[in-house]
N, CA, C and O atoms as a MOPAC input file, in Angstrom:
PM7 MOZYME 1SCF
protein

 N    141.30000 1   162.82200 1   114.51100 1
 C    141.89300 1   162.87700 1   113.19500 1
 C    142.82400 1   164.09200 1   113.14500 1
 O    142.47900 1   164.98700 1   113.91800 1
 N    143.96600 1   164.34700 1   112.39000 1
 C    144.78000 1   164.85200 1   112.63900 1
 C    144.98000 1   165.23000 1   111.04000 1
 O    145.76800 1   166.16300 1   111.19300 1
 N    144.86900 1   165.17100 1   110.18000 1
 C    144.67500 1   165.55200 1   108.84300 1
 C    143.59200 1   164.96400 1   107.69000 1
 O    142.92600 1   163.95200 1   107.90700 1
 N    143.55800 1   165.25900 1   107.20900 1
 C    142.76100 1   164.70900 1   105.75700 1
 C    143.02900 1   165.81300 1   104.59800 1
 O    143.28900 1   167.01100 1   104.71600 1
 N    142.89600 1   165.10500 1   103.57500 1
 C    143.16300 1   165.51900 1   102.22400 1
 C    142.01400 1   165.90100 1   101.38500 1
 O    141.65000 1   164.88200 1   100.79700 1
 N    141.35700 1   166.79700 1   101.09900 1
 C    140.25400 1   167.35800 1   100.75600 1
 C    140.93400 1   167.57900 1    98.71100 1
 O    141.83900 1   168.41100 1    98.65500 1
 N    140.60500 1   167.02200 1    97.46900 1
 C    141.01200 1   167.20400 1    96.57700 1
 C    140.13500 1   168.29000 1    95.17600 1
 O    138.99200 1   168.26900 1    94.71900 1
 N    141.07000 1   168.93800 1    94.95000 1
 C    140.28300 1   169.50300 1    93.51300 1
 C    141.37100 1   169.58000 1    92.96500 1
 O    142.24000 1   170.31200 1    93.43900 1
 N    141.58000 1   168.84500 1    91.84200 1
 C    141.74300 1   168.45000 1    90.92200 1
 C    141.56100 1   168.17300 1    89.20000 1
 O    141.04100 1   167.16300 1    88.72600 1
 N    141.96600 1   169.00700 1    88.62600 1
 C    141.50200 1   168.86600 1    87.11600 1
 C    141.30700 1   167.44600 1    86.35100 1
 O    140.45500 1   167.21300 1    85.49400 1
 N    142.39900 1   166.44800 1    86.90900 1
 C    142.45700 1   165.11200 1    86.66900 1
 C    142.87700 1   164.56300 1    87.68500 1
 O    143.55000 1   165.30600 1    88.40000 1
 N    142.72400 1   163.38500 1    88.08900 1
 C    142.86500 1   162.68700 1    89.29900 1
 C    143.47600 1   161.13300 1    88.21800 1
 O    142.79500 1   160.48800 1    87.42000 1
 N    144.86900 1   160.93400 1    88.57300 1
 C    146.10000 1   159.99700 1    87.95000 1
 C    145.28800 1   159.70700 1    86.66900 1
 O    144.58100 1   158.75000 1    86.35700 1
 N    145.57800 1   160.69600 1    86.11600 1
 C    145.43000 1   160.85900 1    84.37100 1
 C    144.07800 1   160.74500 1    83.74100 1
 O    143.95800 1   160.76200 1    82.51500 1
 N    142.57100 1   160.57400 1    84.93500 1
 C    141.40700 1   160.89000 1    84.72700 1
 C    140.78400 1   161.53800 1    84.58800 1
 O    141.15900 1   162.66000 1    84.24600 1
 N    139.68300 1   161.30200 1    84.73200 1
 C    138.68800 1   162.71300 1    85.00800 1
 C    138.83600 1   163.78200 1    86.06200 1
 O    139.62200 1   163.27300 1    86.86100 1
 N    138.60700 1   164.64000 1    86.38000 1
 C    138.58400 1   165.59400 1    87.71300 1
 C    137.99000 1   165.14800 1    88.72000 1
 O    136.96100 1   164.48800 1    88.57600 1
 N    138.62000 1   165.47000 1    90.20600 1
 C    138.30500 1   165.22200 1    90.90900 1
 C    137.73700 1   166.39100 1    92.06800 1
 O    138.49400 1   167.34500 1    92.24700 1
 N    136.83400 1   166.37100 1    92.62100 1
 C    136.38700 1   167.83900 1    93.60500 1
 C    135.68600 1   167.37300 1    94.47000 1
 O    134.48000 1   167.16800 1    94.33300 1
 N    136.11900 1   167.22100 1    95.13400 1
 C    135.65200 1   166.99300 1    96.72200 1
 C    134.67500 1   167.84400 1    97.71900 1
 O    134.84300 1   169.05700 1    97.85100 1
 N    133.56900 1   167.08600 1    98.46400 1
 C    133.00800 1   167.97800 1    99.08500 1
 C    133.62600 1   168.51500 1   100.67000 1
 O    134.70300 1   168.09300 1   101.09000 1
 N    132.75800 1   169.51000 1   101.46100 1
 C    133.46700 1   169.73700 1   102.44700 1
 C    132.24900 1   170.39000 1   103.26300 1
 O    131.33700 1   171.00500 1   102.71000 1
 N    132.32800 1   170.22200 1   104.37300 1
 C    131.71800 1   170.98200 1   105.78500 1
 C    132.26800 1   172.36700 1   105.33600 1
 O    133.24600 1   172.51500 1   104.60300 1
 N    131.47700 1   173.40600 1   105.89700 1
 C    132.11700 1   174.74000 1   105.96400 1
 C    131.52000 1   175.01300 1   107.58300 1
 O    130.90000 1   174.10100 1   108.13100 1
 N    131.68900 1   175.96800 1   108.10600 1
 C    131.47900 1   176.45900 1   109.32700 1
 C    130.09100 1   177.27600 1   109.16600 1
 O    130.23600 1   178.25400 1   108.43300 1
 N    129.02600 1   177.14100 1   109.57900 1
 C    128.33600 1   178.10000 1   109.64200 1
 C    127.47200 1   178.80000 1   111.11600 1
 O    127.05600 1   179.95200 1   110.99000 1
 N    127.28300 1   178.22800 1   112.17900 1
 C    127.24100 1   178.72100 1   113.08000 1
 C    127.68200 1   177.88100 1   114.33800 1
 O    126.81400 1   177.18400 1   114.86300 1
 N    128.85100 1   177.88200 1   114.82700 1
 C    129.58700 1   177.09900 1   115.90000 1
 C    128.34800 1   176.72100 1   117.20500 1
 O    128.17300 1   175.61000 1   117.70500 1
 N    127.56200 1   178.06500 1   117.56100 1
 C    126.26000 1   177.53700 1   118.34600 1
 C    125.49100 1   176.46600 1   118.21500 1
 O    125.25800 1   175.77200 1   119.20500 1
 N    125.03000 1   176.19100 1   117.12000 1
 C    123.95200 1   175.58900 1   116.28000 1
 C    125.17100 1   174.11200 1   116.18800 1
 O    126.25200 1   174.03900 1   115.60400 1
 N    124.20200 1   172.76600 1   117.28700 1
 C    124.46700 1   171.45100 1   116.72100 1
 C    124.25400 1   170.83300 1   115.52300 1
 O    123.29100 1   171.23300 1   114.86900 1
 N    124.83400 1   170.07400 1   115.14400 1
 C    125.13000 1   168.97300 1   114.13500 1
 C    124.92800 1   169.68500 1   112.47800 1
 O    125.52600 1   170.70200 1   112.12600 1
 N    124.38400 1   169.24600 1   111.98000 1
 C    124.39700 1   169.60000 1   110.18800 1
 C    123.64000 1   171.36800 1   110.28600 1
 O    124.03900 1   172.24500 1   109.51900 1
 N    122.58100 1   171.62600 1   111.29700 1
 C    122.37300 1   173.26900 1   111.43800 1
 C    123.22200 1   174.00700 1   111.49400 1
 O    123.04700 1   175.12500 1   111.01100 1
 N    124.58700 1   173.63500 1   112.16300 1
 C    125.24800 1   174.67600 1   112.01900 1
 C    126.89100 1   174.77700 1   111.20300 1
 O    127.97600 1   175.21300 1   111.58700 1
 N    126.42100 1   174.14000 1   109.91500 1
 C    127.22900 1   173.46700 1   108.86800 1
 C    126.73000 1   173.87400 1   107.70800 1
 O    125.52100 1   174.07300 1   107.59000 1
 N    127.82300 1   174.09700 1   106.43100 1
 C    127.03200 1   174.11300 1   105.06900 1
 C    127.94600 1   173.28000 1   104.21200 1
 O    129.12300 1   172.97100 1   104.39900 1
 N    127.07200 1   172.97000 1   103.16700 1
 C    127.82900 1   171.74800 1   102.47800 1
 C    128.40100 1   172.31600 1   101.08700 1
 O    127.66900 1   173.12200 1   100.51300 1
 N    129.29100 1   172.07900 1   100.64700 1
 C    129.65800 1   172.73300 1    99.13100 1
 C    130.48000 1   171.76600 1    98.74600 1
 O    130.85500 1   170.83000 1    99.45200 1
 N    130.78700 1   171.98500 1    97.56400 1
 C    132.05800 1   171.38700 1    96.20900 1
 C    133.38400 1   172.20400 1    96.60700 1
 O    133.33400 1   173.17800 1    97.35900 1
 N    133.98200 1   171.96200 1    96.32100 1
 C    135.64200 1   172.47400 1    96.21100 1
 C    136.00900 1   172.35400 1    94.74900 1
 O    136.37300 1   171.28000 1    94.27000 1
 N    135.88500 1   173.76800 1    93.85400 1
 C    136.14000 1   173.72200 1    92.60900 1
 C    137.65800 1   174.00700 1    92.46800 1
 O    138.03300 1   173.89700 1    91.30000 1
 N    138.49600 1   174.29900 1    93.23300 1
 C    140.09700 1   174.97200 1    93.00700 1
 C    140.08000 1   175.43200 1    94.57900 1
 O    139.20300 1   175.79200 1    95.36400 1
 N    141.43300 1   175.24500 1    94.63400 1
 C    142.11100 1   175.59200 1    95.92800 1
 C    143.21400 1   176.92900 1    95.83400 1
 O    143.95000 1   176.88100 1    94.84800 1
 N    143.37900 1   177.95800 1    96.63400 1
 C    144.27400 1   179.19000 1    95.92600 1
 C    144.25300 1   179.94000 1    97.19800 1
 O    143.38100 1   179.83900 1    98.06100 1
 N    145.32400 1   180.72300 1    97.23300 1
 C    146.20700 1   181.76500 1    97.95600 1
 C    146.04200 1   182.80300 1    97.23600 1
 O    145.68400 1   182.83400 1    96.05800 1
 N    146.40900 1   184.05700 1    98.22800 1
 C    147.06300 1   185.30800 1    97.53900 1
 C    147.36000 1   186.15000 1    98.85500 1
 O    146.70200 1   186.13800 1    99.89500 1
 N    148.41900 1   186.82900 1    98.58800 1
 C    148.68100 1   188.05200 1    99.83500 1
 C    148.22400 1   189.32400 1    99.61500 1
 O    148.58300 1   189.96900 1    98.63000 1
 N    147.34300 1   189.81300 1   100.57200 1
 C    147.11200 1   190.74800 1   100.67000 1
 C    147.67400 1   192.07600 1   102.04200 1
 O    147.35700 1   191.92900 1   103.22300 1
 N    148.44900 1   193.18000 1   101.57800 1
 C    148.97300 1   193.66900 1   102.78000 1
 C    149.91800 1   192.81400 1   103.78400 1
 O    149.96800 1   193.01400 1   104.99800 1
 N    150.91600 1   191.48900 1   102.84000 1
 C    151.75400 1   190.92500 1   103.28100 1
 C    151.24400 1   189.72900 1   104.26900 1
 O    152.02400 1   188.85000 1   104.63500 1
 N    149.90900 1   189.76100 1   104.66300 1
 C    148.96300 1   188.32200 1   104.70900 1
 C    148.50700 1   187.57800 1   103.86100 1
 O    147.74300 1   188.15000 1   103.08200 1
 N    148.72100 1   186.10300 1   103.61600 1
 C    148.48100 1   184.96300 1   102.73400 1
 C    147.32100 1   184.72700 1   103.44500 1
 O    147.23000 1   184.74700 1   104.67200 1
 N    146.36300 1   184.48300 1   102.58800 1
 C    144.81000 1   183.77200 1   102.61400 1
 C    144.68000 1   182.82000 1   101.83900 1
 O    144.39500 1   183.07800 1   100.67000 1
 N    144.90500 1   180.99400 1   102.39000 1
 C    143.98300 1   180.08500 1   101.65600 1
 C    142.37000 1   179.88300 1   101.55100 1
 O    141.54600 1   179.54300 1   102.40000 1
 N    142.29300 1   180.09500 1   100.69900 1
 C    140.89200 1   179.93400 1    99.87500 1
 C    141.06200 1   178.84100 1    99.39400 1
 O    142.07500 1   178.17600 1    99.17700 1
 N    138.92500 1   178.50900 1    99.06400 1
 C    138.99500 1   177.95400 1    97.85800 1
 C    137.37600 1   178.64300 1    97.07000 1
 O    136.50600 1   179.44900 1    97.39700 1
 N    137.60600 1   177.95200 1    96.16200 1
 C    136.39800 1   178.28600 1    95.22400 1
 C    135.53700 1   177.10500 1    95.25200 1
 O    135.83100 1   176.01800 1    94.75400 1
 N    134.17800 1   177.46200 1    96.02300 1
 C    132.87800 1   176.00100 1    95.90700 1
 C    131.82900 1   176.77900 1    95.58400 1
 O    131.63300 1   177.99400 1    95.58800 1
 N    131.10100 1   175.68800 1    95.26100 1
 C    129.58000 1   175.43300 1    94.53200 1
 C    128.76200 1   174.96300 1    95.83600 1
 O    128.65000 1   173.88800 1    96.42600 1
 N    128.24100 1   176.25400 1    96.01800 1
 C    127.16600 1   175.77500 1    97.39200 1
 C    125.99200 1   174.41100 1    97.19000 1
 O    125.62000 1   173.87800 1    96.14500 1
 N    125.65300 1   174.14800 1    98.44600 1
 C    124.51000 1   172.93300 1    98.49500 1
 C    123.76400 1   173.48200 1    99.59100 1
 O    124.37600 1   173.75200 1   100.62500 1
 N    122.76700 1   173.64700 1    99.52800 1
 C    121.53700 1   174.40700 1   100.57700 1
 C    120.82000 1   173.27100 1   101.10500 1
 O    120.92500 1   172.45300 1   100.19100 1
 N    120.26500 1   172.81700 1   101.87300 1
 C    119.14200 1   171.85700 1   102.78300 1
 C    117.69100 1   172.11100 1   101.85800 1
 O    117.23400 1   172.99200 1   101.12900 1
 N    117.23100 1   170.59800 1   102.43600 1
 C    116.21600 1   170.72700 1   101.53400 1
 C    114.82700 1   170.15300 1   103.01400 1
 O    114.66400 1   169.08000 1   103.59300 1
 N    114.35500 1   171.04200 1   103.07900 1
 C    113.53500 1   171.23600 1   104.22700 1
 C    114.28800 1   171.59100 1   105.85800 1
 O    115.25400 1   172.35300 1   105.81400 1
 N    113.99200 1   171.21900 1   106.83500 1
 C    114.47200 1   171.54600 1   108.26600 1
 C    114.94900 1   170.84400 1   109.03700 1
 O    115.27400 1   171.35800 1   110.10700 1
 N    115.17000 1   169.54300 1   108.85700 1
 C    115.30900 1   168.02400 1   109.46000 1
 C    115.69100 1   167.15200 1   108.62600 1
 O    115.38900 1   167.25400 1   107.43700 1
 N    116.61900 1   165.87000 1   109.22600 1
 C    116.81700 1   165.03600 1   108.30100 1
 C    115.86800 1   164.20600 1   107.85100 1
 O    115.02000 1   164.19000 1   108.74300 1
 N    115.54900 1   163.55900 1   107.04100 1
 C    114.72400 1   162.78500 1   106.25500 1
 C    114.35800 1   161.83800 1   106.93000 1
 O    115.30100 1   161.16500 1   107.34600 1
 N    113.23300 1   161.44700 1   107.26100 1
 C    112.34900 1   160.52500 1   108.51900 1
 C    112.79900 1   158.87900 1   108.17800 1
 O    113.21600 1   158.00800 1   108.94100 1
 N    112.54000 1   158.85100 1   106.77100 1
 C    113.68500 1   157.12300 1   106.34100 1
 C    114.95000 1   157.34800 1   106.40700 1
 O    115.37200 1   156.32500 1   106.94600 1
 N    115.93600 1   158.10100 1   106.18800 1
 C    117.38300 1   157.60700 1   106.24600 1
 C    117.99300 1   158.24100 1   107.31800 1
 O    119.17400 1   157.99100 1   107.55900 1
 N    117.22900 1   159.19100 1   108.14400 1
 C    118.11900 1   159.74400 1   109.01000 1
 C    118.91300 1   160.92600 1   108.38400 1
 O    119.18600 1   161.90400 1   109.07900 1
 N    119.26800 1   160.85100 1   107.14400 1
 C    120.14700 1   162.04000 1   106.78600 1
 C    119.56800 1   163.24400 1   105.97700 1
 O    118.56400 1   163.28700 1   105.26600 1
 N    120.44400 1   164.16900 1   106.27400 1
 C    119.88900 1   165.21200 1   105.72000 1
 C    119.91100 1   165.62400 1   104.23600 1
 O    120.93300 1   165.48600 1   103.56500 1
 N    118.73000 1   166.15100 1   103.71600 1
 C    118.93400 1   166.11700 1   102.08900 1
 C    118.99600 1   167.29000 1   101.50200 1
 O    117.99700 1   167.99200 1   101.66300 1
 N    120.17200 1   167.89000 1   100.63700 1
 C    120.60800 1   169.18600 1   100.27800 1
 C    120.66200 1   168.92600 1    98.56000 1
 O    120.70500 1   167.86300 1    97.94100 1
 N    120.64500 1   170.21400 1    98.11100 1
 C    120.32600 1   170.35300 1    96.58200 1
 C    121.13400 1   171.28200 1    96.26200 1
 O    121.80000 1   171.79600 1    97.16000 1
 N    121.27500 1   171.72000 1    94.93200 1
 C    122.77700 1   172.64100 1    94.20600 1
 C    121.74600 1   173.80100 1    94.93700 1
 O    120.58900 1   173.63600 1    95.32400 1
 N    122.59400 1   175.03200 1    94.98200 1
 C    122.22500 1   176.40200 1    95.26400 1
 C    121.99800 1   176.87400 1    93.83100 1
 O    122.84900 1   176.58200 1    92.99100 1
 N    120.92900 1   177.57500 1    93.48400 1
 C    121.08300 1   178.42300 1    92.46000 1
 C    120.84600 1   179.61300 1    92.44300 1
 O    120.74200 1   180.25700 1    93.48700 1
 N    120.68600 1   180.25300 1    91.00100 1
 C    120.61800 1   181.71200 1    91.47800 1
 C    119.52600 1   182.19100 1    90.91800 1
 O    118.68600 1   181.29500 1    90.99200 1
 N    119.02200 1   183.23700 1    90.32900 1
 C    117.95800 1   183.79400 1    89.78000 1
 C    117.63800 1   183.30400 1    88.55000 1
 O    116.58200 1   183.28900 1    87.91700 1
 N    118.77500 1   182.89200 1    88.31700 1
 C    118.65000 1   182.52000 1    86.15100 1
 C    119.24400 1   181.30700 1    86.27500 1
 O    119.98000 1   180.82100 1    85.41700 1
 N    118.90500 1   180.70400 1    87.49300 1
 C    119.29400 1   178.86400 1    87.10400 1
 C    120.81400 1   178.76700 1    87.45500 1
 O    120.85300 1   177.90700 1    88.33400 1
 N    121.80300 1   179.11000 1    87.27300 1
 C    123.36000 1   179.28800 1    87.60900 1
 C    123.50400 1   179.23600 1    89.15500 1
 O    123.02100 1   179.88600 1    90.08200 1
 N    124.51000 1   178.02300 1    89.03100 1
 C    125.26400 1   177.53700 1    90.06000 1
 C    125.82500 1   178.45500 1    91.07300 1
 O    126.85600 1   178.97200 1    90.64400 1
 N    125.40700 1   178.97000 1    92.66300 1
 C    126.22400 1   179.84400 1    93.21100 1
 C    127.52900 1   179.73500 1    93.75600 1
 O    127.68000 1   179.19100 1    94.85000 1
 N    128.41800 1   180.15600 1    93.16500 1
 C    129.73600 1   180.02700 1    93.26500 1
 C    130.51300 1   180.70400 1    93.93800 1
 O    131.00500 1   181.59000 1    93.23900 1
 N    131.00000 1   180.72300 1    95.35300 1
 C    131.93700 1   181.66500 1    96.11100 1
 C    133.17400 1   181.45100 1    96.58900 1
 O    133.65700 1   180.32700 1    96.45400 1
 N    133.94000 1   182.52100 1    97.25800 1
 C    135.21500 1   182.16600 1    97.36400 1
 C    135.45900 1   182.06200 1    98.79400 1
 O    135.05500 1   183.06400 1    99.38400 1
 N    136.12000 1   180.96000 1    99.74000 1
 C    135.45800 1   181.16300 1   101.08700 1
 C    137.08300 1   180.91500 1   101.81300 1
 O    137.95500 1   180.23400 1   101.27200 1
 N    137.22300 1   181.54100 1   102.97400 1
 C    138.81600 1   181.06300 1   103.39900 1
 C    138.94400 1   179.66300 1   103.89300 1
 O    137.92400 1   179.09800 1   104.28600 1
 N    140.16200 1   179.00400 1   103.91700 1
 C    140.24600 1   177.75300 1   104.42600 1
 C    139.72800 1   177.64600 1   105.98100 1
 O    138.97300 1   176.69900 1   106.20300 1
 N    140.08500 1   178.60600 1   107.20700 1
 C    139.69700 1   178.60400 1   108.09800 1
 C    138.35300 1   178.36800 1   108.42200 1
 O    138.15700 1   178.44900 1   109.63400 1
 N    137.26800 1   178.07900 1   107.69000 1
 C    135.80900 1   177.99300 1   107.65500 1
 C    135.50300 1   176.72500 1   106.99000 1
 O    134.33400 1   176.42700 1   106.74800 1
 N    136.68700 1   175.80100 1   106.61600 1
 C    136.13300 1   173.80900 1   106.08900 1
 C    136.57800 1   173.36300 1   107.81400 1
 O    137.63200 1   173.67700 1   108.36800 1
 N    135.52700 1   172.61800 1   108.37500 1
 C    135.27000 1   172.08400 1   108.87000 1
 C    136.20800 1   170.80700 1   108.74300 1
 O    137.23900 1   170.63300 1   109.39300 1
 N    135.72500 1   170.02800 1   107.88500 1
 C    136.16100 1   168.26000 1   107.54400 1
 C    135.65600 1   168.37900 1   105.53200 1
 O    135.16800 1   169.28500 1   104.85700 1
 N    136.12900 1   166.88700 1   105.20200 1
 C    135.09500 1   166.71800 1   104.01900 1
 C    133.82400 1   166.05900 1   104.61800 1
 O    133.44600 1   165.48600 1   105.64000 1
 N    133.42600 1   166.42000 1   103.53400 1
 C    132.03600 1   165.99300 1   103.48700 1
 C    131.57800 1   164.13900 1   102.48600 1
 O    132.66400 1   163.64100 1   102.18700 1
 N    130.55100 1   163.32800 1   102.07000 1
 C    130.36400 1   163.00000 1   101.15100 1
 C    128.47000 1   162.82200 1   100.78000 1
 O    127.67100 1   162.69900 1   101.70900 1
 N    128.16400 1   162.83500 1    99.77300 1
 C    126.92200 1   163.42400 1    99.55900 1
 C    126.73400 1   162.21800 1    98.39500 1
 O    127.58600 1   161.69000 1    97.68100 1
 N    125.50700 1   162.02600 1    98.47300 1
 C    124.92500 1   160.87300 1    97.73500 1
 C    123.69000 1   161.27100 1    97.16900 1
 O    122.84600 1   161.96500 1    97.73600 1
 N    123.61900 1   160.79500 1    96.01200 1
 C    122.81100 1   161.30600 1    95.15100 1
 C    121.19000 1   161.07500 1    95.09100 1
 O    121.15700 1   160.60600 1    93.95300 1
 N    120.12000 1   161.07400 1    95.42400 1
 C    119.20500 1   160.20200 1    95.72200 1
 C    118.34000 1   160.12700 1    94.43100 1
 O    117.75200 1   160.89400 1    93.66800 1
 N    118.57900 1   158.76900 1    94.59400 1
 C    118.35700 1   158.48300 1    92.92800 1
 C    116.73600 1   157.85700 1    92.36300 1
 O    116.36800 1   157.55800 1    91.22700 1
 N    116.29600 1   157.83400 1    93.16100 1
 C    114.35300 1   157.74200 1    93.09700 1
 C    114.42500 1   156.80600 1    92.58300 1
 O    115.48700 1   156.28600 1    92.92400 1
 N    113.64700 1   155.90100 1    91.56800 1
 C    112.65900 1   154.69700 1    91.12100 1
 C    113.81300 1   154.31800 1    90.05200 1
 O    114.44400 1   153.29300 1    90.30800 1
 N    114.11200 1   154.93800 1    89.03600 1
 C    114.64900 1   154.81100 1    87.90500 1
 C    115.86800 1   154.09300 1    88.20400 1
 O    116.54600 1   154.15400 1    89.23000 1
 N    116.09000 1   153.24300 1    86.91900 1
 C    117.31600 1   152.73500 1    87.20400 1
 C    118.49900 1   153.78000 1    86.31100 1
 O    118.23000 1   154.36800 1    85.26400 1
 N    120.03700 1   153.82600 1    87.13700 1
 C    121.01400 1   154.73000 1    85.85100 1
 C    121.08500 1   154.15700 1    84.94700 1
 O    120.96300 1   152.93300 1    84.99900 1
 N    121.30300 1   154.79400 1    83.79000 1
 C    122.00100 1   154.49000 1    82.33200 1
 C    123.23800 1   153.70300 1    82.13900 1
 O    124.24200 1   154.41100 1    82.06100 1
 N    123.41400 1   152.59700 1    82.05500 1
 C    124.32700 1   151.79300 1    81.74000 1
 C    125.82000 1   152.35100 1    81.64500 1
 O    126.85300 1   151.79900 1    82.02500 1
 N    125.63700 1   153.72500 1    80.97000 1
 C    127.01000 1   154.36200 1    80.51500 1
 C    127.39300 1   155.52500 1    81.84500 1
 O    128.24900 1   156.40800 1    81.81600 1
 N    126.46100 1   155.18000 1    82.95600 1
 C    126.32600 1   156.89600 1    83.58200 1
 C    127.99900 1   156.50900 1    84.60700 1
 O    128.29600 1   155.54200 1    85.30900 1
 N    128.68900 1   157.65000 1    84.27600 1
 C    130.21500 1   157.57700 1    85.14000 1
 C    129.79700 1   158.27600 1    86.43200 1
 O    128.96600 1   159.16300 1    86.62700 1
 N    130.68300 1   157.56300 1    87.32500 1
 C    131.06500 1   158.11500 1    88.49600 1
 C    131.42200 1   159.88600 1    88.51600 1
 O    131.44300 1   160.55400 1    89.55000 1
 N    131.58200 1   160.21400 1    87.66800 1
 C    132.66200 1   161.61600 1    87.46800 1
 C    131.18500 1   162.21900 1    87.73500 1
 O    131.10900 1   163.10800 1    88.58300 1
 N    129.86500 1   161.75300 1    86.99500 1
 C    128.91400 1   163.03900 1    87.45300 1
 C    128.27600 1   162.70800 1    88.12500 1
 O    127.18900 1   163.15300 1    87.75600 1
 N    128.11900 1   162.06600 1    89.13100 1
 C    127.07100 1   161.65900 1    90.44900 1
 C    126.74300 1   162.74800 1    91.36500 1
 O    125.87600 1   162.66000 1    92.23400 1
 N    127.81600 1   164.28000 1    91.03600 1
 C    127.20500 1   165.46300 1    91.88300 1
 C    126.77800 1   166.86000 1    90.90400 1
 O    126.73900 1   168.06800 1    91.13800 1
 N    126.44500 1   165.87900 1    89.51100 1
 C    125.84100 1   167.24300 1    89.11100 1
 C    124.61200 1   166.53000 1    88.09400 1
 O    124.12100 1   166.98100 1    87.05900 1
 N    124.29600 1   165.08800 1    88.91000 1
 C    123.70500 1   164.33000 1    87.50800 1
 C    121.87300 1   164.24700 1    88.31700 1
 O    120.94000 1   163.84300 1    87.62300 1
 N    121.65300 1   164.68000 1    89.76600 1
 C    120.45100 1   164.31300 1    90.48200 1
 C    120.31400 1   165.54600 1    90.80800 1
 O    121.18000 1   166.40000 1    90.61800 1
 N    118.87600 1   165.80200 1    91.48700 1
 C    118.01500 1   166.66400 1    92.13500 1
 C    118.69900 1   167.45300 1    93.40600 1
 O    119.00300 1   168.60100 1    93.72700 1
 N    118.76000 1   165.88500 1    94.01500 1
 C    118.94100 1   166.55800 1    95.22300 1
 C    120.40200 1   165.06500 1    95.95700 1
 O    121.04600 1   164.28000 1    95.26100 1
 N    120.42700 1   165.18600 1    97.15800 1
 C    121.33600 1   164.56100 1    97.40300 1
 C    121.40900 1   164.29400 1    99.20900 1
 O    121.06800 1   165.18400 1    99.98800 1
 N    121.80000 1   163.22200 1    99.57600 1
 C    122.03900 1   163.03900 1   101.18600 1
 C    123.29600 1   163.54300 1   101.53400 1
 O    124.29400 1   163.49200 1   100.81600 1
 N    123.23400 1   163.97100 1   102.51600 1
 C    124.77300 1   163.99500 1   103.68300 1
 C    124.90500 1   162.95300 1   104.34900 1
 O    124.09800 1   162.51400 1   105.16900 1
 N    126.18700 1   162.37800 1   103.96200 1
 C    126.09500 1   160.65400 1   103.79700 1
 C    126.97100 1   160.75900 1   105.47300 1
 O    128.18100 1   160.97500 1   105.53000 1
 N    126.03000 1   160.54900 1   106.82700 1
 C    126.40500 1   160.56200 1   108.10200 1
 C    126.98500 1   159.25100 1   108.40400 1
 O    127.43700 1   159.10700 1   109.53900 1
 N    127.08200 1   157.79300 1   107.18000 1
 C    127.61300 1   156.53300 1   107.74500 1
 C    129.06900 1   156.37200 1   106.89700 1
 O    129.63700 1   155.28300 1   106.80900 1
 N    129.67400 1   157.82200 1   106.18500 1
 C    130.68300 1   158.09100 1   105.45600 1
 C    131.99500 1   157.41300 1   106.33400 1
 O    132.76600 1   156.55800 1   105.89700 1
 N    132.02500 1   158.02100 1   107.65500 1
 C    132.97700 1   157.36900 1   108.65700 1
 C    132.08500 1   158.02300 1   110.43900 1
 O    130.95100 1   158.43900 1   110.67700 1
 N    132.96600 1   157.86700 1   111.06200 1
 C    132.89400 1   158.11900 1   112.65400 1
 C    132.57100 1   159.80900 1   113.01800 1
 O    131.80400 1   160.40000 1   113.77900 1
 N    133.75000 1   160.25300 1   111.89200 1
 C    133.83500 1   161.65200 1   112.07900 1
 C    132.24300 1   162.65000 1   111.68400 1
 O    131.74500 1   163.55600 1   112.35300 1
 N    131.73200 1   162.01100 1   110.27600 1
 C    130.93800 1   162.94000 1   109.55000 1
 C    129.75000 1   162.89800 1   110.49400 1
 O    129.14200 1   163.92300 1   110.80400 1
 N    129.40300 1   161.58100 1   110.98500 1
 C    128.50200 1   161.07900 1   111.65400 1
 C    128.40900 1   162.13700 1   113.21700 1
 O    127.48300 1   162.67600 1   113.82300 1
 N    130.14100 1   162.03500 1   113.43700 1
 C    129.42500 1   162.88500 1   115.27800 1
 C    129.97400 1   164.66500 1   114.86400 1
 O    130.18100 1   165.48200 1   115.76100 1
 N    130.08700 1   164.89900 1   113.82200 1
 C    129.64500 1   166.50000 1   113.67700 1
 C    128.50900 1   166.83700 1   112.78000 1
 O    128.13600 1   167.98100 1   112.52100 1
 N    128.05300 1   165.86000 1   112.38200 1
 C    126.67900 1   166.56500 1   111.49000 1
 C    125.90400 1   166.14800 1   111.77800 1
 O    125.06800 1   166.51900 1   110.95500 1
 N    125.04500 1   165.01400 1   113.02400 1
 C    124.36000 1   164.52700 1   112.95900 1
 C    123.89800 1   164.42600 1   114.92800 1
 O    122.91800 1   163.78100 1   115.30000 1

């Protein structure tokens, strides 16, 4: 693959917002989803410092939820990061450290959704969530 388009977006063609997840780099040693972290992409941004430009962006971490992927689906299951008082951990990380996107699925237990429930909150509306490894070819042979 030779590009992809990773989006954050306030509205996506005159909708709701759009924010995309993404691989970040976390230890190049460490195979498949161990040495990966998963986040949101809330805004995308530059600035020069000392006449060097740094793309950034701003995400909403997702932490693993035990040590292994999940014995029924194979994939691994990650949950929002929070902080001491419940709040979303939010950092600013350089572009050189996204990997690929990501896509993450919500795991939605027994219950059925609410008739009215939109697409727009499927990553802030569940517990916890999969790293969806049958997303394409790619997600599958680096995280898994």
């Amino acid at each position: 693959m030779y590009q992809e388009r990773i989006r954050a977006l306030p509205s996506w063609h005159g909708g709701p917002a759009r924010n995309d997840c993404i691989f970040l780099e976390k230890d190049p040693n460490m195979k498949g989803f161990r040495g990966l972290y998963a986040a949101q992409v809330l805004l995308f941004f530059s600035f020069y410092f000392h006449s060097v430009l740094y793309p950034c962006a701003l995400v909403q971490w997702f932490v693993p939820v035990g040590d292994s992927p999940c014995e029924d689906t194979g994939m691994w299951k990650v949950k929002r990061e929070l902080d001491e008082d419940g709040s979303q951990v939010i950092s600013i990380v350089h572009l050189d450290s996204v990997v690929r996107g990501a896509h993450l699925i919500g795991v939605y237990g027994k219950d059925f959704l609410p008739r009215d429930f939109q697409y727009t909150d499927s990553l802030s509306a569940f517990y916890s969530y999969f790293v969806n490894k049958y997303a394409d070819h790619h997600a599958n042979e680096i995280a898994f």
